[in-house]
Steps between C-alpha positions, in 0.01 A plus 500: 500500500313178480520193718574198370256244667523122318271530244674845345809327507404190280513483208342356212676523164704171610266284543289657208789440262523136619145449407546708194794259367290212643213546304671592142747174506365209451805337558500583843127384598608125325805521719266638832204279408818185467674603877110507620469158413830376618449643831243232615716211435772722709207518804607157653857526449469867673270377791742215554767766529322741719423141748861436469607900569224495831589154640885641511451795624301310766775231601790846434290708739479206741845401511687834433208776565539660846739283670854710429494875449649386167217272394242756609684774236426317183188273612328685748123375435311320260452745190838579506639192544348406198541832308899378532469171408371604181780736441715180606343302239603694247840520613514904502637537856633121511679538861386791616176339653689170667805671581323617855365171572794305378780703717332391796392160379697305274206241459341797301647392164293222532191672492590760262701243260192309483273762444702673202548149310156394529381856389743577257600185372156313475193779573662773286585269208140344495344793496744633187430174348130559535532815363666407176291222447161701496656764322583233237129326508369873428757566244417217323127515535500873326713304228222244450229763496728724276530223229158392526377845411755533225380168348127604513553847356666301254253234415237773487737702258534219272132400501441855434710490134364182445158672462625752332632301248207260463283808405746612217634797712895411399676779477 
């Protein structure tokens, strides 16, 4: 009987398949080669965020961190402090990270209310917005280059007959 050590037990095929498909569809490098380019209008808007995320989970771990045996359950240090105010943000445990802080501090809702509306309501919309609108500049910019390659196969085409028929060579 063999052992399995890491590298017997990876595998592969997967990952093989993936570059497989990726390399065969061109469909799929224009749409990899457009989310490449969108992602470096997304780099503010995401180091904004991440600013936002740390500075919270600075002030949370300040105000809430080891003070109460219930504060010190859900935001015991820095990393994850902030590790759950990114789950916060989008919404996926909504009270389960304030609830300790906010049974022994009703004040809490405060800091949690105005964390989740300027996250969700302002930094999570601006960075969708940002998305969409790159998305749409690259869309469009394939477009352009589309139809300017379809008019200059086209222009050649016709200059081609036009030689043609010059020379006598109608069909």
């Amino acid at each position: 009987a063999s052992v399995l050590t890491p590298w017997s037990a990876f595998r592969f095929a997967p990952y093989l398949r993936l570059l497989l498909l990726t390399h065969h569809s061109r469909q799929l490098r224009t749409q990899l080669a457009t989310v490449r380019r969108v992602l470096k209008p997304l780099a503010g808007v995401g180091i904004v965020l991440v600013a936002f995320v740390c500075f919270c989970a600075w002030v949370g771990m300040l105000l809430y961190g080891g003070h109460s045996d219930e504060g010190s359950q859900k935001l015991p240090n820095f990393g994850e402090t902030a590790w759950q105010l990114t789950i916060l943000l989008t919404t996926c445990n909504f009270p389960d990270v304030m609830m300790p802080a906010y049974t022994s501090s009703r004040s809490a809702i405060l800091f949690f209310g105005a964390f989740l509306l300027i996250g969700t309501l302002f930094l999570l919309n601006l960075i969708l917005a940002v998305v969409v609108n790159a998305h749409k500049e690259q869309v469009e910019a394939v477009q352009q280059s589309t139809t300017a390659f379809r008019e200059r196969s086209l222009r050649q085409a016709y200059l081609i007959l036009q030689a043609g028929g010059a020379r006598g060579g109608e069909a």
